[in-house]
C-alpha positions as CSV (number, residue, x, y, z in Angstrom):
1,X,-41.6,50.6,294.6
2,X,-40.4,52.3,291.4
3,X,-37.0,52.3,289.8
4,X,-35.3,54.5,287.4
5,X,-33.5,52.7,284.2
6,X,-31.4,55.9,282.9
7,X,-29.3,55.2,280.2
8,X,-25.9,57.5,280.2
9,X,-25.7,60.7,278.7
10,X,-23.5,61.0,275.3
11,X,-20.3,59.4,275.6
12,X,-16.7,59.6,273.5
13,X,-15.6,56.0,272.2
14,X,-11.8,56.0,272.1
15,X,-10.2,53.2,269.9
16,X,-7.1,53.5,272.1
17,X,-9.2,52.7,275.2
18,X,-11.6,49.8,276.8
19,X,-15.2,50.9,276.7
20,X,-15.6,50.7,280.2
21,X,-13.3,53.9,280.4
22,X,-15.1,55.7,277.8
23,X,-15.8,59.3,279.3
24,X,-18.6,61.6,278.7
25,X,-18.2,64.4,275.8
26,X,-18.8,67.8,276.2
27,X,-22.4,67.5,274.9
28,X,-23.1,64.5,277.3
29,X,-21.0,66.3,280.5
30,X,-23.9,69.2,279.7
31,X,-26.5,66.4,280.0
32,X,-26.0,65.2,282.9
33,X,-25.9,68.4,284.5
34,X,-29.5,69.0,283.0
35,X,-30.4,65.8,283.6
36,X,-29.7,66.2,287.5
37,X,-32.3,69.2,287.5
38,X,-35.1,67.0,285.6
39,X,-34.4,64.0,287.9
40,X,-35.1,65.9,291.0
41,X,-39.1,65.9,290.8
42,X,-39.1,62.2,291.2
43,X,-38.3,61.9,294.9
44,X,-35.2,59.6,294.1
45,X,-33.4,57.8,297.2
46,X,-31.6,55.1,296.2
47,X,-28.3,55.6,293.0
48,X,-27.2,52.5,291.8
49,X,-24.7,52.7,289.1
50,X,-22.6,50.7,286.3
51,X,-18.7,50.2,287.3
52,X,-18.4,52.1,283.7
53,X,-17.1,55.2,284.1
54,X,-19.5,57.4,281.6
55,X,-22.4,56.5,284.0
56,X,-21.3,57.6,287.0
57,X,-20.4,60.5,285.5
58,X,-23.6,60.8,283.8
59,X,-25.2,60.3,287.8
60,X,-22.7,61.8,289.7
61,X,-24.5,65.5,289.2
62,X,-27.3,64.6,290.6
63,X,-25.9,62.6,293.7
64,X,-23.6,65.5,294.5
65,X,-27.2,67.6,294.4
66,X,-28.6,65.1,296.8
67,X,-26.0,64.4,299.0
68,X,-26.4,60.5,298.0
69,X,-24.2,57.9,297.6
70,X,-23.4,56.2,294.3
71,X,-23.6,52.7,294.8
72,X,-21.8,51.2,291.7
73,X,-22.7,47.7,290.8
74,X,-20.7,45.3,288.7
75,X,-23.3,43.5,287.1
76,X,-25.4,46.7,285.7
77,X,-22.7,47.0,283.6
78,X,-22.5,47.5,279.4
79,X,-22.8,43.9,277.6
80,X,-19.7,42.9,275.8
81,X,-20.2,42.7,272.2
82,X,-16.7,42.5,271.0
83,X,-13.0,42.7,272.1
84,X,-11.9,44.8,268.8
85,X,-11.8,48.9,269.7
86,X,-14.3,51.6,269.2
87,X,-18.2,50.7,268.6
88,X,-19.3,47.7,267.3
89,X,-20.4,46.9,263.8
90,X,-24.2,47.0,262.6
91,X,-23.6,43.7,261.6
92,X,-23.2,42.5,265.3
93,X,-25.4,44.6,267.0
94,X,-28.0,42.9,264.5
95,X,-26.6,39.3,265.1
96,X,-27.2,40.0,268.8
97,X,-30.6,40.2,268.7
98,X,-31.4,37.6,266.1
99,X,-30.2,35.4,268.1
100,X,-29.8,35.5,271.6
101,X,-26.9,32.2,272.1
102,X,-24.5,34.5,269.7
103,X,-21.3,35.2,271.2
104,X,-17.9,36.3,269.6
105,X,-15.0,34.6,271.8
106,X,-14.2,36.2,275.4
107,X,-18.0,38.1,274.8
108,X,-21.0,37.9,276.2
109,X,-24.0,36.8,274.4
110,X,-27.3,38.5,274.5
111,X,-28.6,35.9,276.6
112,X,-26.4,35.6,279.4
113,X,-26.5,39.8,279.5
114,X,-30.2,39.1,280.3
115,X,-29.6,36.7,282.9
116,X,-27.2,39.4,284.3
117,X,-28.8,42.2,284.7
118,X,-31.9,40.9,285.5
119,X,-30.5,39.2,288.9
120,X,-28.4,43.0,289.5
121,X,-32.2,44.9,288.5
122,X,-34.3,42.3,290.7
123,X,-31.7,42.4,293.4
124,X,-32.1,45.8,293.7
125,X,-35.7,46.0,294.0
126,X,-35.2,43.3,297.0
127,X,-33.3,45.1,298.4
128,X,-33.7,49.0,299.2
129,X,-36.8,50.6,300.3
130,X,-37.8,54.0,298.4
131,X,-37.0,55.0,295.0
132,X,-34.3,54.3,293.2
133,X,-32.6,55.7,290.0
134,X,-30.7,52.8,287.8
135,X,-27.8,54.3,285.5
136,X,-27.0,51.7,283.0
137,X,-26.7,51.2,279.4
138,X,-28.4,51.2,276.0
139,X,-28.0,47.4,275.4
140,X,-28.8,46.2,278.7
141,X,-31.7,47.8,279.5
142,X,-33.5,46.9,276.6
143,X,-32.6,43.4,277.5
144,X,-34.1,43.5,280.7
145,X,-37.2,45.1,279.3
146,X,-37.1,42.5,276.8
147,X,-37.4,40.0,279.9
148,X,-41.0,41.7,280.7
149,X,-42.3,41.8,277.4
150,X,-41.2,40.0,274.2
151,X,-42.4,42.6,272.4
152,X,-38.9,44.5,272.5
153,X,-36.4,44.1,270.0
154,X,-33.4,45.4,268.3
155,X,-35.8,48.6,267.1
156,X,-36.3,49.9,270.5
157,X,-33.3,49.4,271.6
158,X,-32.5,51.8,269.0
159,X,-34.5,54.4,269.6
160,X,-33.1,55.2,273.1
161,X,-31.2,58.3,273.1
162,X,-28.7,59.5,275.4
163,X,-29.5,60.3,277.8
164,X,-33.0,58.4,278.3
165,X,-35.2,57.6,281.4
166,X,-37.5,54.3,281.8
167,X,-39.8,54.1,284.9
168,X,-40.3,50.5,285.7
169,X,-42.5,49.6,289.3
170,X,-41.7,46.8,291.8
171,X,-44.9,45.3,293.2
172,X,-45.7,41.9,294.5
173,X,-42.5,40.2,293.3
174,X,-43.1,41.1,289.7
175,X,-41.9,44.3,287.5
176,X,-44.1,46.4,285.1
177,X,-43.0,48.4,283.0
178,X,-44.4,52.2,282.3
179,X,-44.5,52.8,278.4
180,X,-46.1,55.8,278.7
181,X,-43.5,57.6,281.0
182,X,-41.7,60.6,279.7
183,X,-39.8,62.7,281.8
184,X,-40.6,66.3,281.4
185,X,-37.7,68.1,279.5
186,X,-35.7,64.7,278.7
187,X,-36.1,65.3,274.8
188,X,-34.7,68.7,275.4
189,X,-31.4,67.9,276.2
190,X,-31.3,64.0,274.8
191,X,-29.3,63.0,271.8
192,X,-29.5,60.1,269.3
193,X,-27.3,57.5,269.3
194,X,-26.3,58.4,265.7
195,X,-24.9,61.5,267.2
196,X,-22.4,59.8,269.3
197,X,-19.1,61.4,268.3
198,X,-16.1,58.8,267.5
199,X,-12.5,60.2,268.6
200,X,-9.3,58.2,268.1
201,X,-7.0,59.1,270.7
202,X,-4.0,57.9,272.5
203,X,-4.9,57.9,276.3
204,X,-2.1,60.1,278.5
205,X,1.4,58.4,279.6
206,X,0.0,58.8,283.1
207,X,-3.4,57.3,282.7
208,X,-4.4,54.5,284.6
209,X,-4.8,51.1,283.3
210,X,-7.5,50.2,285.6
211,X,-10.9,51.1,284.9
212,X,-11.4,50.8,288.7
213,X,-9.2,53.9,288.9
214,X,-11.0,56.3,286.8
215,X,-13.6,56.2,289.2
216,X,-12.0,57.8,292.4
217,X,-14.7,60.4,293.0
218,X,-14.4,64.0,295.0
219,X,-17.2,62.2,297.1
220,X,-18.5,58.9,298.1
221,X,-18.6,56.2,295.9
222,X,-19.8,52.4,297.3
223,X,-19.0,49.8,295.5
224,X,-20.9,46.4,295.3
225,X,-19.1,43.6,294.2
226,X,-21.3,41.8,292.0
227,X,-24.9,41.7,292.0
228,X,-26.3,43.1,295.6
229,X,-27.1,40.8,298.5
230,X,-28.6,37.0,297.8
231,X,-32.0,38.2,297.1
232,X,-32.5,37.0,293.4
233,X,-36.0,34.9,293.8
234,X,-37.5,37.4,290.8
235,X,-34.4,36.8,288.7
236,X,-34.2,33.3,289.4
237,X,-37.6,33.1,287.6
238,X,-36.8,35.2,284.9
239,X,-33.9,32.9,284.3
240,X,-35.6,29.7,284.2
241,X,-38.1,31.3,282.4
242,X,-35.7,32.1,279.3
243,X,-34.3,28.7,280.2
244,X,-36.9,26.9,279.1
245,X,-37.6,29.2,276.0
246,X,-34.3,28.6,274.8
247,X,-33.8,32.5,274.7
């Protein structure tokens, strides 16, 4: 089986809003209208997505295209660095790879952002037959990657741009990890994450408070709650596995 990790197209932090409601900008809405077009060669069945609503809007292009359902699931989700607005600080983002127990209060620690979306990736692959396209985010992918391979670290992390696309195969239990997939046309239309524009805004008296609201959708939308059925033998593995490393 092989599985999609695409990271969102460019999004617009607000200050004034949580960054699970942070929408796509006009540059990353044009992205994910490309990206729907580049996506279609790879014979995708299966869209899972993060609850968050920049990548469902970053997949909902392509599963309009297709006629498929989004399937949103919680635990695919963005890692929670910090609780103050807008992006977090360099400082942090560096802390959080250093060392993989820190954790500001209410946060999640690099660690347990593993364990998470390692059990939502691994269910996944237990789960659905054909291929599937993954749309997540630019710290928790990396994580899981870091899961296969030690060798990844805060640098590649950093050199994923919005939007990006990591081919990652399903056989025998185990995952492996394709480093030398590129998608055809993907550094056309990708940004850097430096790029990311930064708006302060107030959000509109009639917004909605919820998250879960932003994400009513002109077609079908399934959600998951949590992490997929209880098929996490692979991620229970993992998790040990970084148990006993102590990372």
């Amino acid at each position: 089986m092989t599985l999609y990790l695409v990271r969102h197209a460019q999004c617009l932090p607000k200050k004034a809003q949580r960054f699970s409601d942070w929408s796509l900008s006009r540059v990353g809405a044009r992205q994910a209208e490309e990206l729907a077009g580049l996506l279609e060669p790879l014979e995708i069945a299966n869209v899972f997505s993060s609850p968050f609503i920049r990548t469902i809007d970053t997949a909902k292009p392509f599963a309009q295209r297709h006629g498929l359902v989004i399937r949103v699931v919680d635990d695919l989700r963005e890692r929670l660095l910090t609780n103050a607005p807008g992006l977090p600080s360099d400082e942090l983002w560096r802390r959080s790879w250093e060392d993989f127990s820190f954790c500001l209060p209410g946060c999640e620690s690099s660690l347990a952002a593993q364990a998470r979306i390692c059990r939502a990736i691994g269910g996944i692959a237990e789960s659905v037959e054909g291929t599937s396209a993954i749309f997540t985010h630019g710290n928790v992918i990396p994580l899981f990657l870091h899961a296969l391979t030690r060798t990844v670290g805060r640098a590649e992390a950093e050199a994923l741009t919005n939007p990006d696309v990591l081919k990652v195969s399903w056989r025998s239990g185990a995952f492996a990890w394709d480093r030398a997939f590129r998608l055809p046309g993907l550094a056309r239309i990708a940004t850097d994450h430096r790029q990311t524009p930064v708006e302060q805004d107030t959000p509109a008296p009639n917004q909605a408070a919820s998250g879960n609201g932003a994400i009513q959708l002109s077609f079908h939308v399934e959600r998951l709650c949590r992490a997929v059925p209880e098929q996490t033998r692979w991620a229970d593995r993992v998790w040990y596995r970084m148990s006993q490393d102590g990372q």
